[in-house]
N, C-alpha and C positions, 0 to 999 in steps of 0.2 A: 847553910844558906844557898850554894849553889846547887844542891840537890833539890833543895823545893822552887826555887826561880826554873829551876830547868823543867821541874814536876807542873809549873804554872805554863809555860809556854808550851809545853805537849797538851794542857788541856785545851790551851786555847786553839792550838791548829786545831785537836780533835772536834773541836764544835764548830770552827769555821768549817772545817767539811761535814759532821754531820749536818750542822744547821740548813747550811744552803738560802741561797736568796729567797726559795718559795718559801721555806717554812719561818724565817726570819718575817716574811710578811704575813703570813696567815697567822701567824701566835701573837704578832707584833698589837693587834688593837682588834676589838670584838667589836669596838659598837660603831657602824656604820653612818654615818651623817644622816642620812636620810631618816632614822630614828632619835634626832637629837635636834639640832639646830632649825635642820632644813625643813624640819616635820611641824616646827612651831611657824616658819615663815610663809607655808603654805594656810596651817589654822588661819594664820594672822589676815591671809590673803579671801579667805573664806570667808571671816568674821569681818572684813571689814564691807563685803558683799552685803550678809546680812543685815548690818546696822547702816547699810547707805553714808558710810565713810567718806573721807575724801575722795580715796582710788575711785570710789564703786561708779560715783554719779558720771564720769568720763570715762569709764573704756566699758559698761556696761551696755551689750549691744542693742542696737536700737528693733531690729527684730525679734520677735516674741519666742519665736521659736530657739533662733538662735543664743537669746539672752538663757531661755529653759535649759538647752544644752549645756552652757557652760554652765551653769549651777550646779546639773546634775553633774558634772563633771569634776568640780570643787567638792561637791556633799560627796562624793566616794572615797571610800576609804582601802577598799581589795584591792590589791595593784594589778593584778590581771585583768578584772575588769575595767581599772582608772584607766589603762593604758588604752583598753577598747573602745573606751567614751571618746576617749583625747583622740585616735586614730582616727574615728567616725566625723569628729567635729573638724580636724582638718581637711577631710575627705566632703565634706558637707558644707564648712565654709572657709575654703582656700584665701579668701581674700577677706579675713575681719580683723578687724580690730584685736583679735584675744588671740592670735596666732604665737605671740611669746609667751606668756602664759602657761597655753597648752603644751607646747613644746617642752616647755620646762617640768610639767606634770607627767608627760609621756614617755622623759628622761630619767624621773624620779623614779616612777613606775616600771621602768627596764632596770634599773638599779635594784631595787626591791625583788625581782625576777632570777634576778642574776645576767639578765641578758647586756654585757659591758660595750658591745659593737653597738648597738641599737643605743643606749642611753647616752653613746655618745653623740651619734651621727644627731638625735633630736636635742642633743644640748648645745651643738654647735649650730643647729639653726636659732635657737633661739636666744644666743648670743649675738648674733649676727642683727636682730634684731633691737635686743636690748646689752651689749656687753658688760655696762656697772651693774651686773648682778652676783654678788659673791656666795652669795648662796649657792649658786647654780654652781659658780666655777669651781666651789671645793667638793659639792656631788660630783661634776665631772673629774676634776684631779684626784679623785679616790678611786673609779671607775676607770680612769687611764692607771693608776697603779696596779688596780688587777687584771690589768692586760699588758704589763710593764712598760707601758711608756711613757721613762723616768722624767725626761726633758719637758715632752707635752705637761704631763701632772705638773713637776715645777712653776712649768710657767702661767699653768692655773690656778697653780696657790701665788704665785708673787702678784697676778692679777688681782686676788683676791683681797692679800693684804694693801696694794694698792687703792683700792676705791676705798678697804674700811677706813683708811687714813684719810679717806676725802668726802666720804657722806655720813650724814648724821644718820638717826632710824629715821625708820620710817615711821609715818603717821599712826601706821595700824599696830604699831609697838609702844608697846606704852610708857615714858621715860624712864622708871623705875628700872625696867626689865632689859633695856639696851644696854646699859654699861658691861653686866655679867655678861650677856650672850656674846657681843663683840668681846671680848676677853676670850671666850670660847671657839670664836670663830676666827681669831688669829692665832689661838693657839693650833688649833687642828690646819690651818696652813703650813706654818712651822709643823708642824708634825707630818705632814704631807713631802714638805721638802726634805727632811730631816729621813724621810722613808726613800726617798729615788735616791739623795744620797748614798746611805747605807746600801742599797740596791746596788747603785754603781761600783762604788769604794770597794763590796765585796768580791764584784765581779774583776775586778781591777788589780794591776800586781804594780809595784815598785812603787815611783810618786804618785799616780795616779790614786794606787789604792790608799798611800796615807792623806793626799789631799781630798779626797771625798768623805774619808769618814772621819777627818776632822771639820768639814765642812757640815756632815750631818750632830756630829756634837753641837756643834755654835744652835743649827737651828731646833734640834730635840732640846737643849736648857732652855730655850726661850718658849717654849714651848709647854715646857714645866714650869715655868714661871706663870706664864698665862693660866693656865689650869694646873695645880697641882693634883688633880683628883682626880684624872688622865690617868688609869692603870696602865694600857698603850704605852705610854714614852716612855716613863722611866724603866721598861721593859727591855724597849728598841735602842734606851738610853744604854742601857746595860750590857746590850748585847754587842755596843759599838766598841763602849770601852772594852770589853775580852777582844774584840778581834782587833783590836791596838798592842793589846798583849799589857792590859791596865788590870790586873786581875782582881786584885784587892776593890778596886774602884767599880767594874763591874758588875761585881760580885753583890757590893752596897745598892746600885738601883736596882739591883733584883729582887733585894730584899725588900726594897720601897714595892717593887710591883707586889707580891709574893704577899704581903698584909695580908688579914686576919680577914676583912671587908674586901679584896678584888676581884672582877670576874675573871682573871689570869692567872689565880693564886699557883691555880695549879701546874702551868705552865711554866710560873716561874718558878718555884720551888724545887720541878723539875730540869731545869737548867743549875742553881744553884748547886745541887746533889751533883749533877756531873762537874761542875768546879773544889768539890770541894773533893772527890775523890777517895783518897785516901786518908784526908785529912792534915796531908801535908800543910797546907796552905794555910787552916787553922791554929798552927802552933798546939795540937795535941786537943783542941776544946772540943766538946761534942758538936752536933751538928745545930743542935735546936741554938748552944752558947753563940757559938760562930755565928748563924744568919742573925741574933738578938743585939751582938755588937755592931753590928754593923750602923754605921753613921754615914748615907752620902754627902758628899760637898753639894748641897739645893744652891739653885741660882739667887743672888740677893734681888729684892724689888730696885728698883728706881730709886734714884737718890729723891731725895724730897725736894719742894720748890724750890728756887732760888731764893737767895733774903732778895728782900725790898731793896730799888735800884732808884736813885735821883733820875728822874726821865732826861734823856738828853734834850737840850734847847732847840729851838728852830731861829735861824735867820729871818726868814722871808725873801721873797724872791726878789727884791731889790738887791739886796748884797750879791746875789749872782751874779749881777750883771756887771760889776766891776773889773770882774776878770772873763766873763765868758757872754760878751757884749752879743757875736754873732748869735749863740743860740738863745741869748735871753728874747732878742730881736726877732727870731724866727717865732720862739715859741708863743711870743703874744699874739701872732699872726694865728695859729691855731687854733682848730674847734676845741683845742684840753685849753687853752690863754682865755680862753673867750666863752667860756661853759655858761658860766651867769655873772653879770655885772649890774653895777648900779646903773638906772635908765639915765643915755644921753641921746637928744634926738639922730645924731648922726649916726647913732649906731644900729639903730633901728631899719630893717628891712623889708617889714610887713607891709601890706598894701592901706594907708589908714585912710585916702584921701579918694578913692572913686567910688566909694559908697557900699563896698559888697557887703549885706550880713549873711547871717546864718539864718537859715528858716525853723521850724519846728516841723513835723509830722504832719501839721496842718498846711503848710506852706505859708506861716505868718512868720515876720521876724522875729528872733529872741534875743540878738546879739549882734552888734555892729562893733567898727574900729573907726574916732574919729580923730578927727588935729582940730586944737581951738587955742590960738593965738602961738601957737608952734610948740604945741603938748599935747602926746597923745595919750587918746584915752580910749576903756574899754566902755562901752555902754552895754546894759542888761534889762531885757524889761523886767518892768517890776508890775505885775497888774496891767492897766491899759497906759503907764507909763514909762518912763525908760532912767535907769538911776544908773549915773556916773562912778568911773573909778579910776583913777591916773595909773597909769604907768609908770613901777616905781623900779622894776629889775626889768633886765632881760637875760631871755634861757637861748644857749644858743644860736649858733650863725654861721651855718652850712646848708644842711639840707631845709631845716622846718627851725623857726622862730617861736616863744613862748613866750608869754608877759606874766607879770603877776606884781602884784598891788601889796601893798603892806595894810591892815586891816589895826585898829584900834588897839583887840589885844596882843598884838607883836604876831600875830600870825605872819608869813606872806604865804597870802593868797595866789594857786596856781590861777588863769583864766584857760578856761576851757576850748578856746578860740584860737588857733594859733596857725601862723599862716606858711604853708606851704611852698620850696621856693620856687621846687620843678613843676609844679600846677599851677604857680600863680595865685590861688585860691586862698579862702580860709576854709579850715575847717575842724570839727569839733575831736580835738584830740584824743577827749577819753573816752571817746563813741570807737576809735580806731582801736583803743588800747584794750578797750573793756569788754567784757562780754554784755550782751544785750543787756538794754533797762538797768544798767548801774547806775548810784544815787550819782555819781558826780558825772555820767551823760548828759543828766538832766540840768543844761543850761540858767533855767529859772530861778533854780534852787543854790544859784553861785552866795550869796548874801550869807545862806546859811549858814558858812562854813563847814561843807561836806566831808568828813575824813575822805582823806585817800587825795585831796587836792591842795591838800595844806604843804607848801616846800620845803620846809623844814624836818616834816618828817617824812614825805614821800619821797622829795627828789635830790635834797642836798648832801646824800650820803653819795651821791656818785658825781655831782655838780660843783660842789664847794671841797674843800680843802680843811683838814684837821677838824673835822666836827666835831663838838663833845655836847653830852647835857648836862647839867648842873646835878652833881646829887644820882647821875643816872636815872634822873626822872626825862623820859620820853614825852615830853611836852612841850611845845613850838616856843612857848616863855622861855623855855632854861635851854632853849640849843643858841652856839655862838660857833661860830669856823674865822680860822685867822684871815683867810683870802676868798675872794669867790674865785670859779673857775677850779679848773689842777695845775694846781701852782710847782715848780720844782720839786718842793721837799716831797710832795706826795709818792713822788715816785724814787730823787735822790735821796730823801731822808733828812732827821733833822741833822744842819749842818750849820751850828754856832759855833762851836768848835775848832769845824776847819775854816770856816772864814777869818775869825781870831787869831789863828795859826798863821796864814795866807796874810794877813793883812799884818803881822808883825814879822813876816820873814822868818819863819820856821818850819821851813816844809819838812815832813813825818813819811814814813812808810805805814801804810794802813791795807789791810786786807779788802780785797776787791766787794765784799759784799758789804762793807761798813760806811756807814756815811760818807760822805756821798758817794754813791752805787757807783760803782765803775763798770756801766753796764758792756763792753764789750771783752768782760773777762768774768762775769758771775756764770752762774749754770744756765741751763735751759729750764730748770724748774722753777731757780731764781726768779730768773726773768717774766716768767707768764705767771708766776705768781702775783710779784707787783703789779701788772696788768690787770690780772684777778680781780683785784680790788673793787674794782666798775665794771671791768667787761665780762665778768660771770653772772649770768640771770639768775644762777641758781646759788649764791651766795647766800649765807645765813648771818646776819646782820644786827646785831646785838651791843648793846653799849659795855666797857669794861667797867669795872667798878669804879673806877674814876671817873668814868661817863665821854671816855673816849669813844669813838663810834667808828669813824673811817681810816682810824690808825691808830697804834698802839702807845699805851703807854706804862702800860707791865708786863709784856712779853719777848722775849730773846730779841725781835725783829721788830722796827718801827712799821713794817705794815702786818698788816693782820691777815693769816693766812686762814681764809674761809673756811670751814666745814661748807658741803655744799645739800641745800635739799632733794632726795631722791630724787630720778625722775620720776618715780610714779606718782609721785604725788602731784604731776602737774598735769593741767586740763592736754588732754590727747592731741587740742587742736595745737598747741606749740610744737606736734609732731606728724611728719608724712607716716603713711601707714609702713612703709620699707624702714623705721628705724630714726630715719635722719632727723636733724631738726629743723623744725618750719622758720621758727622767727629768730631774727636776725641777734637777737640780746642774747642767743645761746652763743656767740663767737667764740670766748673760752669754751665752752664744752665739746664743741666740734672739735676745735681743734686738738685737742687733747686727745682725744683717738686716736687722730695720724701716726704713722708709723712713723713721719717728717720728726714729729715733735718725740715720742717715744723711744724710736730707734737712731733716729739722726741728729739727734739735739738740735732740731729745730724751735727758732724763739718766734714773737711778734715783732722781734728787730732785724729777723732776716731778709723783713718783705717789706718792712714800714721805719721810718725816720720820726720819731717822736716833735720834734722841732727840726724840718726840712728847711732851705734856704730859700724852697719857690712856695712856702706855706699858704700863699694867695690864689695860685694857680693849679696847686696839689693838694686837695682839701680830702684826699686820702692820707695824706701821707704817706705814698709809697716810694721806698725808698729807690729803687731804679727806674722811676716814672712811665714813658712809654714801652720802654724793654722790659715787660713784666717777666719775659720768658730767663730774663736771670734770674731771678728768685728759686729757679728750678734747674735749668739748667750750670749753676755754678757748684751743685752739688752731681746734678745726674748727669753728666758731662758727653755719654755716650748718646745724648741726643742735641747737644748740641749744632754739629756740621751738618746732619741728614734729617732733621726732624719730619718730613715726609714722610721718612720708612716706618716713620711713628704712628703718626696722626694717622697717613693714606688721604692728606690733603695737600697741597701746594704750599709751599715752602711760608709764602709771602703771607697765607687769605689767615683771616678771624680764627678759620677751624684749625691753623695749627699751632694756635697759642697754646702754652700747656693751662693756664685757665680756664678754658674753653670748656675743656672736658673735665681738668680734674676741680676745678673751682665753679661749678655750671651758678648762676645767677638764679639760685631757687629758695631764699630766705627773705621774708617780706620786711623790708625797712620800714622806712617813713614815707609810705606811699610811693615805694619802688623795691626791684627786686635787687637784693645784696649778693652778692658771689654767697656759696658756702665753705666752711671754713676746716672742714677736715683734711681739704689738702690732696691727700691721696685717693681720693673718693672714684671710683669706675664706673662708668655709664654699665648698669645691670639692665640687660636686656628683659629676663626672665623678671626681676620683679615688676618691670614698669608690664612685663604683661599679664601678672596675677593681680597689681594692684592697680592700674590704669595709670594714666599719663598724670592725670590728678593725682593722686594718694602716694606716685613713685614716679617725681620728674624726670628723664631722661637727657642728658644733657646733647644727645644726636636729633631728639625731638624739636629741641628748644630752636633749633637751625632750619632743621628739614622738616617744616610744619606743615607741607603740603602730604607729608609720609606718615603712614603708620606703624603700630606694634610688630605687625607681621613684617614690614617690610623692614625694621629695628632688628629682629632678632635673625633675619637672613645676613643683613649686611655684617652684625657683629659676628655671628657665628663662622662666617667668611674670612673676617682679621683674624681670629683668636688659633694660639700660638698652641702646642703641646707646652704646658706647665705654666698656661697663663691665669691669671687668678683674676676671676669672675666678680 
């Protein structure tokens, strides 16, 4: 026995030094992403051009020429010439709309080449543009592996897996076909990390090298799990375990690669032969007997659902308030207390009493706001006359005011009218919201009951509190919510339980993320998840089968953590041509970029007070009111005393707020402009001068409006530091 364990561990150095890192990765996996996964993403993106898809009708350029270009550029299939089209077109239109796109075509295409410097240098522009692309990021993290750079690749497969876990497909994929391909496309992540691993661990001696390539085990079985049909892992699987000195065990995923069907048969069988030697290792069997027995330990799937769970109870938000008076007090004071309520005159802000209406196209009235006997009401014409409708809710009461009426069959009716508080004004909200000539712009047509105006199903998933539909039938009859507004539980959870507890004298030890949330001890994912809820525009919003809508009531967590829908699927104008987002309902998706929230665990509570104490007077909610500049400086402290040497503005003025610049006011609210929300965002000179002051705001512009482009990119390129990031 000690002659053969000693016969096993001479073979294993022998192949740690023959193998070597390079050839461990060139024998490790043949089939390159760009012929598998990525190659279908691009058809997809092709075909949905052709059939006038979602994507196609919004980024498809409005110039004839240019639109030609990029087609012929999608219809190419050579990567040498793909890459010449894609060169041509950025050379030809520096500032379009298709500049991600191409970039990621031109990345492909150097891939395909073998050119690894090039497909990176255009993959990183064309993340910069678009980042949630995981397609791109595992082309890139394959292309940074064959140029060994283990850490970059890494961090382009945990990117990857990243968004898979937060976007659905896309449109131009067609349900069926998304569940395998993401299986695929987190496997080959994991197989990406599982390979810089292995990279490193080999190169590595003492802890090092057994923390890495136990490190690349975890992520190559998960990996195998994901696709077992992966000749690749269980190869690279194989080879981890011999250089552990797991010889028996190694030996087995080789034999997995080595099958009868792989395109590595050969590879592995040749590793195989050199473990098996002499035969020692065998116990005497031939060779063909030995690799035949072999059995690896496969990764088991996923335990199965959970059983069925009694949903926990909700209180309601009165019982809060018995122990926690001050913030029940604060919170009604709030635009989340006061989202939508039953109509009381006093509560009402709109202007109903100087007469203003709405004109039509023609400049004839359509729509007035009146008071008759002190009840207001919406008036509509109807024909050459005008048909009443009371005011039966109200939506909001901060920046803009909404009414809507209840309607015979249990609808409530949105009114299309809603008045403005910084204009003063009324005006026609779904003309602001909608794109041109949608049916619910048209004023006239209010009687009809127009989808997409109805409240129950357009706006109570983010207004009301615990919605559900009867049966999970989506029709304004079968929807019920416990509270109007966002009540407590929405956010603390249901919490019958602990009030029951609380109110018998039996206080418990419970985990921070358990009813009720003890928000300043849960994570940072925690946290902007529950947020999530409403403040992501790109939320995918679907009833459970209980017909829960806005919160859960059969999954681990009483809120529902979103899948979110691409971006690409959303009209281009929600986006500046530089990348960022235009409107202001993307506030989760910005912020989730930030390095604040990624790298710093930064939340929505570092900068806002969900129920502040001056809720009347702070109708942000921010939580350190006029000192914005702690939100920022309590973390980046080395600008606290001198922030001039920061800005190169006077200590005291607007310009050297850290908002100023990293928050510039370029997201269109409710008829104003909203900070943006990624936080760390840098005034880019160079874009705002390929794509203009329009399509790439500048936050040195927004100040110094009597200044231009040219005079932007002197004064930055004047601050900017060796190893400053652009």
């Amino acid at each position: 026995m000690r002659r053969r364990a000693t016969a096993a561990r001479r073979a294993a150095t022998r192949l740690g030094l023959a193998l070597g890192v390079a050839a461990l990765l060139a024998a490790a996996n043949t089939d390159p992403p760009d012929k598998s996964c990525l190659a279908c993403h691009d058809a997809a993106n092709l075909q949905s051009l052709k059939k006038n898809g979602k994507r196609a009708p919004e980024i498809i350029p409005e110039d004839p020429r240019e639109r030609a270009a990029f087609a012929a550029l999608m219809a190419e299939t050579a990567p040498a010439r793909r890459r010449e089209l894609a060169e041509a077109f950025l050379k030809n239109y520096p500032a379009s709309w298709m500049l991600e796109p191409t970039y990621e075509v031109a990345s492909k295409a150097s891939i395909a080449l073998g050119d690894f410097p090039a497909a990176i240098e255009y993959g990183t522009r064309s993340l910069r543009l678009l980042p949630e692309n995981p397609f791109l990021l595992l082309a890139l993290a394959d292309a940074r592996i064959k140029q060994s750079q283990w850490a970059e690749a890494t961090r382009n497969a945990q990117d990857a897996l990243w968004y898979l876990s937060r976007f659905d497909r896309a449109s131009s994929i067609d349900p069926g076909d998304w569940p395998p391909l993401e299986a695929r496309l987190q496997a080959q992540a994991y197989f990406v990390i599982g390979r810089a691993a292995a990279s490193e661990g080999m190169a590595a001696a003492g802890a090092a090298h057994v923390q890495r390539l136990a490190a690349a085990e975890t992520a190559l079985r998960e990996a195998l799990r994901l696709d077992p049909t992966a000749a690749g892992t269980p190869f690279l699987l194989g080879m981890v375990k011999l250089n552990q000195g797991r010889m028996t065990d190694g030996a087995a995923f080789l034999a997995l690669a080595g099958r009868p069907d792989s395109s590595i048969r050969a590879q592995a069988l040749d590793r195989l032969h050199a473990v098996y030697g002499d035969g020692a290792i065998a116990g005497g069997r031939s060779f063909d007997d030995w690799v035949a027995s072999m059995k690896p330990s496969l990764p088991q799937p996923p335990a199965g659902l959970q059983a069925a769970h009694q949903p926990p109870q909700y209180a309601g938000s009165a019982a809060c308030r018995e122990c926690h008076q001050a913030q029940h007090s604060s919170w009604q004071a709030t635009g989340m207390g006061r989202m939508f309520r039953p109509y009381r005159p006093q509560d009402v802000i709109g202007d109903f009493s100087s007469g203003q209406a709405v004109m039509d196209d023609a400049g004839k009235p359509v729509a007035r706001a009146v008071v008759r006997d002190g009840r207001h009401y919406m008036e509509i014409r109807d024909g050459e006359g005008w048909k009443s409708y009371p005011v039966d809710y109200l939506i909001g009461s901060k920046w803009q005011q909404g009414y809507a009426t209840k309607l015979p069959g249990g609808e409530i009716q949105v009114f299309p009218l809603q008045y403005n508080v910084a204009h003063r004004s009324w005006v026609n909200y779904w003309e602001i919201k909608d794109p041109a000539k949608s049916d619910r712009t048209d004023i006239t047509r209010f009687h009809e009951v127009v989808p997409g105006a109805t409240y129950q199903l357009e706006c109570a998933v983010c207004h009301t509190s615990q919605q559900r539909f009867a049966g999970a039938v989506m029709e304004a009859r079968y929807s019920s919510f416990r509270e109007g507004g966002i009540n407590c539980e929405m956010c603390h959870g249901p919490s019958a339980a602990h009030v029951a507890a609380m109110r018998a004298g039996r206080p418990y030890t419970k985990d921070p993320a358990e009813p009720p949330v003890d928000f300043h001890r849960i994570s940072a994912s925690e946290y902007v998840a529950i947020c999530a809820q409403c403040h992501m525009q790109t939320g995918l919003r679907d009833p459970e089968a209980s017909g829960a809508l806005n919160y859960s009531e059969a999954g681990p967590r009483f809120y529902r953590q979103l899948l979110s829908r691409p971006y690409v699927d959303f009209p281009r104008r929600g986006f500046y041509k530089d990348g960022r987002f235009r409107e202001t309902v993307f506030i989760v998706e910005s912020f989730l970029r930030s390095a604040c929230f990624r790298q710093g665990g930064a939340q929505c509570g570092s900068c806002h007070n969900p129920h502040p104490a001056d809720a009347a007077s702070n109708p942000k909610s921010l939580k350190f009111g006029a000192d914005s500049d702690r939100m920022c400086v309590d973390c980046h402290t080395q600008y606290r005393d001198r922030p001039e040497a920061h800005t190169h503005h006077p200590a005291a003025s607007e310009a050297s707020r850290c908002v100023a610049c990293h928050m510039p006011r370029i997201m269109n609210g409710l008829m104003f402009e909203a900070r943006y929300h990624q936080i760390d965002d840098i005034p880019d000179a160079q874009a705002t001068a390929r794509f203009g002051a329009a399509d790439s705001p500048n936050a040195c512009l927004l100040c110094h409006k009597d200044r231009d482009v040219s005079w932007l990119e002197g004064a930055m390129a004047a601050w900017k530091k060796p190893g400053d990031r652009q």
